[in-house]
ROBARO-361412 format. One record per residue (C-alpha): residue in three letters; z, y, x; residue number from 1. Coordinates in steps of 0.05 Angstrom, whole numbers. Layout:
# ROBARO-361412
<node><rest>Ala</rest><Z>Z</Z><Y>Y</Y><X>X</X><nr>NUM</nr></node>
...
# end
This chain:
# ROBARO-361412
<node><rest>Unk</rest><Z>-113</Z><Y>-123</Y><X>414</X><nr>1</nr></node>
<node><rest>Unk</rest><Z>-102</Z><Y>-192</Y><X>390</X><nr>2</nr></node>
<node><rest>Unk</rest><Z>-109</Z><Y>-208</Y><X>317</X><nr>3</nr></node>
<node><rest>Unk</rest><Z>-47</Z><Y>-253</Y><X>278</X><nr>4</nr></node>
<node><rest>Unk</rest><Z>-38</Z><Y>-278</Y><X>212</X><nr>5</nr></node>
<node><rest>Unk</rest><Z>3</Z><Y>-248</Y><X>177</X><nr>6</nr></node>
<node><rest>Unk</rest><Z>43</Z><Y>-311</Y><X>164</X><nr>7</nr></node>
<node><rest>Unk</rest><Z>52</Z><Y>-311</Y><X>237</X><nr>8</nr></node>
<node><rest>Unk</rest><Z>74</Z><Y>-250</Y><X>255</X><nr>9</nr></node>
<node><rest>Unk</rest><Z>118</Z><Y>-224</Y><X>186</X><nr>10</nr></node>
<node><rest>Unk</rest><Z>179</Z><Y>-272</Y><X>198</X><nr>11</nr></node>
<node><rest>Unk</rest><Z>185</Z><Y>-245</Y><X>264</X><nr>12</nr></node>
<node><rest>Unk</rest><Z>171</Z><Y>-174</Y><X>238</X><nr>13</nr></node>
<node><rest>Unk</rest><Z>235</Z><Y>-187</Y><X>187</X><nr>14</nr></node>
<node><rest>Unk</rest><Z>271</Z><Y>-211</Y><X>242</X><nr>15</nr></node>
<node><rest>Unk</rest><Z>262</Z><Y>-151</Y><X>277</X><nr>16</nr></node>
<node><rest>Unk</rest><Z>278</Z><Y>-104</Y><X>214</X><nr>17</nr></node>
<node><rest>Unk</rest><Z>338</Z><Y>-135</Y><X>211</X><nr>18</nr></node>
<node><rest>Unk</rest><Z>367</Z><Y>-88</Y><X>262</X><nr>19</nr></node>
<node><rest>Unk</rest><Z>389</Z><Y>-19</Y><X>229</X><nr>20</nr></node>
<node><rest>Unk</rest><Z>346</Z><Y>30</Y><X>282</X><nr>21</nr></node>
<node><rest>Unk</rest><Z>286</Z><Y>-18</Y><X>283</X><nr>22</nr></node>
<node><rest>Unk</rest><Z>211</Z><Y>5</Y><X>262</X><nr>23</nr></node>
<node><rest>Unk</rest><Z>154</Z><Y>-45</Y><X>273</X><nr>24</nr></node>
<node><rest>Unk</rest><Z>82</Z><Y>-8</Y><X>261</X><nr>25</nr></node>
<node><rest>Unk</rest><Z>21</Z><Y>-61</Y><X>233</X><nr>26</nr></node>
<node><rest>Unk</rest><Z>-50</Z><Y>-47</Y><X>219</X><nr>27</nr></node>
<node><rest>Unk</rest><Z>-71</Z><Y>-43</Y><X>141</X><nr>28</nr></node>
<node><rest>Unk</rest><Z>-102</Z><Y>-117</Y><X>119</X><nr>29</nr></node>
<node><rest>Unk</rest><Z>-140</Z><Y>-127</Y><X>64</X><nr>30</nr></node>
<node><rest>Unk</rest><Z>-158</Z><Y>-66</Y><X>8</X><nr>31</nr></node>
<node><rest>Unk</rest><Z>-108</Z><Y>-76</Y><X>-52</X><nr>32</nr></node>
<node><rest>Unk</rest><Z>-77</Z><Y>-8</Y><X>-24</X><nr>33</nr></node>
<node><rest>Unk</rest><Z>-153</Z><Y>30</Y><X>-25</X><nr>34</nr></node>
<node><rest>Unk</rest><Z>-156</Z><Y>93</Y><X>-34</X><nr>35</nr></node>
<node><rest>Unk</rest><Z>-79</Z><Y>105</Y><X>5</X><nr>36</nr></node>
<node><rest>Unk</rest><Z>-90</Z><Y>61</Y><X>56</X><nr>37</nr></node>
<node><rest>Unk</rest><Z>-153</Z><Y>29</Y><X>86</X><nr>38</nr></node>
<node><rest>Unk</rest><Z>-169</Z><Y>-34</Y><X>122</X><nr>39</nr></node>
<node><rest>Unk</rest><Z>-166</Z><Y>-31</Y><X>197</X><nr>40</nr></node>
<node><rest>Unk</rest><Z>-160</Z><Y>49</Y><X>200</X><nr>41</nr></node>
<node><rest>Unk</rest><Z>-95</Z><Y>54</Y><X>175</X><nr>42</nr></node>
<node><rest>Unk</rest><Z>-26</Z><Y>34</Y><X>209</X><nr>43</nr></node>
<node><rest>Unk</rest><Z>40</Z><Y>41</Y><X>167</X><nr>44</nr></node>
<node><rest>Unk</rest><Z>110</Z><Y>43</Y><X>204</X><nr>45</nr></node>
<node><rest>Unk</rest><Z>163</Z><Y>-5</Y><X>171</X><nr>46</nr></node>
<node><rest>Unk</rest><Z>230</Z><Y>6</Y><X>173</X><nr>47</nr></node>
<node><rest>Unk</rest><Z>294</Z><Y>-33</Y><X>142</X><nr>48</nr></node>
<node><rest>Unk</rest><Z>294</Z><Y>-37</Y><X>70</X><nr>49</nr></node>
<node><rest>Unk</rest><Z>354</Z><Y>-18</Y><X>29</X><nr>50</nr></node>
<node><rest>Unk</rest><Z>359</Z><Y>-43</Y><X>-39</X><nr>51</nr></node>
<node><rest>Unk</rest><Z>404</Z><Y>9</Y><X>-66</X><nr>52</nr></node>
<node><rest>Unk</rest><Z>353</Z><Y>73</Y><X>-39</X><nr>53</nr></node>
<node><rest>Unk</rest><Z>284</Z><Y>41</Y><X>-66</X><nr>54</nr></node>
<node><rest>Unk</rest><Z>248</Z><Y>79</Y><X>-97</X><nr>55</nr></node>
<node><rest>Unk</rest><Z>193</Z><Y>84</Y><X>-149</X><nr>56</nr></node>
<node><rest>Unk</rest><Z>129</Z><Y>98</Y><X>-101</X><nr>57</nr></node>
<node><rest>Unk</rest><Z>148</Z><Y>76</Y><X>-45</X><nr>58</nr></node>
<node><rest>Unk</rest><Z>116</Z><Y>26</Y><X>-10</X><nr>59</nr></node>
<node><rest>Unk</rest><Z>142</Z><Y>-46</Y><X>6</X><nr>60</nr></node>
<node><rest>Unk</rest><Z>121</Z><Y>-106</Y><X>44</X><nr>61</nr></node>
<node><rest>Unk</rest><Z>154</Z><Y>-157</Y><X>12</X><nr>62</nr></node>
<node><rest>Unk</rest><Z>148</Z><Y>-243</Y><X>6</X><nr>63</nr></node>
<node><rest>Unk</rest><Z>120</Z><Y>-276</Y><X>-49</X><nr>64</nr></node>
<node><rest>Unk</rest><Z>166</Z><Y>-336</Y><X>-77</X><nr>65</nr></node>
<node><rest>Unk</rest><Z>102</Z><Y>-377</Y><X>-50</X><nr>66</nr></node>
<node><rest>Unk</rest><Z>109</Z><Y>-356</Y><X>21</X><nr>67</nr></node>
<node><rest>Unk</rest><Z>53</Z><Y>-295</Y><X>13</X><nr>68</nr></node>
<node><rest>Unk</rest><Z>65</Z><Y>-225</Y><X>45</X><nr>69</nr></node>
<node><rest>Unk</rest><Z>42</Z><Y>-164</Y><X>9</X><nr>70</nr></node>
<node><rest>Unk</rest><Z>46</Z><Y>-95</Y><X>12</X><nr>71</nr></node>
<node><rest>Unk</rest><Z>46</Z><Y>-52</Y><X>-47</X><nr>72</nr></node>
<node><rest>Unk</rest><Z>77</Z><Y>9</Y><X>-81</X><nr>73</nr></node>
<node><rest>Unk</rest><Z>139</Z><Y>1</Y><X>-122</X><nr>74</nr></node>
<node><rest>Unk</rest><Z>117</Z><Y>16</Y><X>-193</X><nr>75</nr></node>
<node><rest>Unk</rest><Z>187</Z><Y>9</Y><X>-229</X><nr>76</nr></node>
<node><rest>Unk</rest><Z>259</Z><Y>-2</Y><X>-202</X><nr>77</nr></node>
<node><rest>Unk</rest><Z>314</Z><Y>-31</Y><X>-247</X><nr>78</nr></node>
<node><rest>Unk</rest><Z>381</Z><Y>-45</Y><X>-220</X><nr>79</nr></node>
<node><rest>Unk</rest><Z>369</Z><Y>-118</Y><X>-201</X><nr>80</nr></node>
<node><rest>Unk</rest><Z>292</Z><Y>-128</Y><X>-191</X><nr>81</nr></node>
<node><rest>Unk</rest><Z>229</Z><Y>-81</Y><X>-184</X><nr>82</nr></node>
<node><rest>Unk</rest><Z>159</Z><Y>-86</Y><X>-200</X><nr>83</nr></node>
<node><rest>Unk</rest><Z>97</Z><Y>-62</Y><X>-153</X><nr>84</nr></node>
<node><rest>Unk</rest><Z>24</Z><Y>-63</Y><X>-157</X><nr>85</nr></node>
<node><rest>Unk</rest><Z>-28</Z><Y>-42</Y><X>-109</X><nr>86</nr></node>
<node><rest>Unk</rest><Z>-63</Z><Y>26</Y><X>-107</X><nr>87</nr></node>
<node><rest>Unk</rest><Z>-129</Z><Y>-7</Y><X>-118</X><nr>88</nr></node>
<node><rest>Unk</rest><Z>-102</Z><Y>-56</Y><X>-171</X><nr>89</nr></node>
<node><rest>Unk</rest><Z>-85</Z><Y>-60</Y><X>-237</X><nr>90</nr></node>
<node><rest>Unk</rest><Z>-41</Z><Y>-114</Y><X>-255</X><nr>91</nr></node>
<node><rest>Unk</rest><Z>34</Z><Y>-102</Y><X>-233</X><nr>92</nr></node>
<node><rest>Unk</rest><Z>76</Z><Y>-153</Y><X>-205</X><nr>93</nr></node>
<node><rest>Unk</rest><Z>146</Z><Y>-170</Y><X>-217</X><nr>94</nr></node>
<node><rest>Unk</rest><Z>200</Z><Y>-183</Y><X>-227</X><nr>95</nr></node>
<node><rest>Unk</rest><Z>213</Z><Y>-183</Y><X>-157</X><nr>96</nr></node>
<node><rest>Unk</rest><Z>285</Z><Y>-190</Y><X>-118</X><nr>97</nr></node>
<node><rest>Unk</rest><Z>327</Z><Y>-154</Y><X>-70</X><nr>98</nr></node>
<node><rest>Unk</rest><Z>317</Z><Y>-212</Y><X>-23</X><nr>99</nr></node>
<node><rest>Unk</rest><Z>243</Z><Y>-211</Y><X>-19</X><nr>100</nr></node>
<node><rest>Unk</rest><Z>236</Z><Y>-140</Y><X>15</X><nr>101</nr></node>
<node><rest>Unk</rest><Z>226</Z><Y>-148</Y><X>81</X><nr>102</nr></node>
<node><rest>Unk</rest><Z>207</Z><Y>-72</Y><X>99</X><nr>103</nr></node>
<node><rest>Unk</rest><Z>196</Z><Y>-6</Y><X>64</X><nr>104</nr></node>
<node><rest>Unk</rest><Z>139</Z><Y>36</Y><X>98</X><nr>105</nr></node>
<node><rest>Unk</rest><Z>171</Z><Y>104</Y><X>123</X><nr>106</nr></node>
<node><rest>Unk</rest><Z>110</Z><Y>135</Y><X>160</X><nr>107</nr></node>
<node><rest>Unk</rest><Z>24</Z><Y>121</Y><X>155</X><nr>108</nr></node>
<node><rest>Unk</rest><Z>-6</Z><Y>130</Y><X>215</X><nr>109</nr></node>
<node><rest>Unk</rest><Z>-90</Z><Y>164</Y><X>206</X><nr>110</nr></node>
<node><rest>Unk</rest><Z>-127</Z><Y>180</Y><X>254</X><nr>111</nr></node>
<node><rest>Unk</rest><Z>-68</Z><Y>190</Y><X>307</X><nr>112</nr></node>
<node><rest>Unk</rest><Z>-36</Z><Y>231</Y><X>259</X><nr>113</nr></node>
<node><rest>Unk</rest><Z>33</Z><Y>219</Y><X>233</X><nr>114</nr></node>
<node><rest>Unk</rest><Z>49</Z><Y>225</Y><X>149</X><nr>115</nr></node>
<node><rest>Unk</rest><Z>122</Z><Y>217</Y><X>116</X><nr>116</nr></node>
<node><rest>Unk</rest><Z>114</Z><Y>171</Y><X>66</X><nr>117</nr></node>
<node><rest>Unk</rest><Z>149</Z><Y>211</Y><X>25</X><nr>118</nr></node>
<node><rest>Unk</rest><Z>110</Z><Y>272</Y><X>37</X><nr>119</nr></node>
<node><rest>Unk</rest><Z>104</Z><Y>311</Y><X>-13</X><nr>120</nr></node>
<node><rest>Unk</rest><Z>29</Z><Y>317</Y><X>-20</X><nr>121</nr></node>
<node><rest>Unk</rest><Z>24</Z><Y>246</Y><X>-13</X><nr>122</nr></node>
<node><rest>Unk</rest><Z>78</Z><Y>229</Y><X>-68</X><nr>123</nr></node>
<node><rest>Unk</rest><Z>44</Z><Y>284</Y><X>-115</X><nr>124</nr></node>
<node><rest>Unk</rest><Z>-24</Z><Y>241</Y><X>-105</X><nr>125</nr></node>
<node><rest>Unk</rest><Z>7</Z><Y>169</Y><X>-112</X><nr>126</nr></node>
<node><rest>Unk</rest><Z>46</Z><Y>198</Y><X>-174</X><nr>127</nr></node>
<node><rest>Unk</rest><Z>-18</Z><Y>218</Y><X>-215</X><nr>128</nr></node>
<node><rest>Unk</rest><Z>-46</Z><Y>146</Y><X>-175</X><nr>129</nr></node>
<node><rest>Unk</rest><Z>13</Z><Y>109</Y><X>-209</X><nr>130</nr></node>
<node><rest>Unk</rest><Z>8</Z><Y>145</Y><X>-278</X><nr>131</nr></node>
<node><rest>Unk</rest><Z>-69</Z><Y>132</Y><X>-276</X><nr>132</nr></node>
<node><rest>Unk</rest><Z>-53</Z><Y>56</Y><X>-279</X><nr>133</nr></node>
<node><rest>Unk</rest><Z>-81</Z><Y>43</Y><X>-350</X><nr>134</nr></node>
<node><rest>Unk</rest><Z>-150</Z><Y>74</Y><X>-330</X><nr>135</nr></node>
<node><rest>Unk</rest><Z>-156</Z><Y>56</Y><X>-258</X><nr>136</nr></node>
<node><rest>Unk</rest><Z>-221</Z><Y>9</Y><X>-270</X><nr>137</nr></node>
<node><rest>Unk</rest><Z>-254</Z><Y>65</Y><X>-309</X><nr>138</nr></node>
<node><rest>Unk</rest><Z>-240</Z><Y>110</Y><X>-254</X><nr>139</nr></node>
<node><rest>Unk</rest><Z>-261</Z><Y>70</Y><X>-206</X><nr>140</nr></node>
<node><rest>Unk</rest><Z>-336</Z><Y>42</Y><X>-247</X><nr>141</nr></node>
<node><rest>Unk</rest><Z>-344</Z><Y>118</Y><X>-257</X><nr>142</nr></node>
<node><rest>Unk</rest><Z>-332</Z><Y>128</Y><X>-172</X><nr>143</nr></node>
<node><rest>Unk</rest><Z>-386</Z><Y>72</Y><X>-158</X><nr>144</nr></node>
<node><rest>Unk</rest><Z>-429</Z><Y>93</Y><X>-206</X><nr>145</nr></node>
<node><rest>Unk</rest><Z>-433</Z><Y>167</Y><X>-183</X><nr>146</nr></node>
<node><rest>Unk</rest><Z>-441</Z><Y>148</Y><X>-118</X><nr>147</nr></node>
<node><rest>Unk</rest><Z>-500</Z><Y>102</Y><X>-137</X><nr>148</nr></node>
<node><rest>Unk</rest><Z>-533</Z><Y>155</Y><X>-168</X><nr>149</nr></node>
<node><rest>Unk</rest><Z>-525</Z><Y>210</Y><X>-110</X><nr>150</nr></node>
<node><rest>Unk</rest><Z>-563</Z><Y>157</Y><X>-66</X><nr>151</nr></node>
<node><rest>Unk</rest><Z>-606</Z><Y>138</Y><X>-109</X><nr>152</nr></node>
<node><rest>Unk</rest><Z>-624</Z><Y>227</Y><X>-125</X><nr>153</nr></node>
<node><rest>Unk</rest><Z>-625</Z><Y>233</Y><X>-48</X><nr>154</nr></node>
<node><rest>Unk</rest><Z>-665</Z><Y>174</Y><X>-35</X><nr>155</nr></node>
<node><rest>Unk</rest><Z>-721</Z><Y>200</Y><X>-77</X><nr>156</nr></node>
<node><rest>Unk</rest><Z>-725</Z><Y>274</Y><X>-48</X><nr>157</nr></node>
<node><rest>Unk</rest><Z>-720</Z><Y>255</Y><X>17</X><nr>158</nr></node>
<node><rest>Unk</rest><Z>-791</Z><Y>215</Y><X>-3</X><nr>159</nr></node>
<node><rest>Unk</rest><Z>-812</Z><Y>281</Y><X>-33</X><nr>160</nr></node>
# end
């Protein structure tokens, strides 16, 4: 496997895309999609974006105005522009342009396994993800504390 920026491999990625039958798969970067999608684990499968079929949950890599790639769900569609925001964010981006999608991810690949996008577990999940947005950061203090604590209980009766 050979690693690539992802400025150096996206343009030709769009290029490719640009062909109506086209799907380019790419390993998950970064982990402003946790808990959907992790870093190095997870593959998505892009396919051509169509303006006109977006849709709110789906998720998009698009290009910043400043040359940046990012993919992230679509939190709101209006007829000219969208916004999106990353499952493990909580400020949403936008407006963002017809022009700056350069794929829309149609299947995840996890552990060899192959998910619709649009599955409908998986849209259920992002849904109550997406309408969780305002408490996100309490969600996720209350996650890492939790967790902290379960070591910390096991910790001290394994010394027991």
């Amino acid at each position: 496997m050979i690693k690539v920026k992802a400025a150096e491999i996206f343009p030709v990625v769009q290029e490719i895309l640009k062909n109506e039958n086209s799907r380019v798969s790419i390993i998950i970067t970064g982990n402003s999609m946790l808990p959907f999608l992790r870093e190095g684990i997870d593959s998505v499968e892009l396919v051509k974006p169509d303006f006109a079929k977006l849709r709110k949950l789906d998720i998009v890599l698009i290009q910043r105005k400043n040359g940046v790639y990012i993919l992230h769900r679509v939190y709101k569609k209006k007829k000219d522009c969208f916004y999106m925001v990353g499952d493990n964010q909580v400020f949403i981006e936008g407006p963002l342009y017809p022009d700056q999608l350069i794929g829309v991810v149609d299947t995840i690949i996890r552990n060899g396994k192959r998910i619709p996008s649009r599955s409908f577990p998986l849209i259920l999940l992002a849904g109550i993800w997406v309408f969780a947005l305002p408490v996100r950061r309490l969600l996720w203090k209350v996650s890492h504390k939790a967790r902290y604590v379960i070591k910390k209980l096991s910790y001290i009766r394994s010394r027991h």
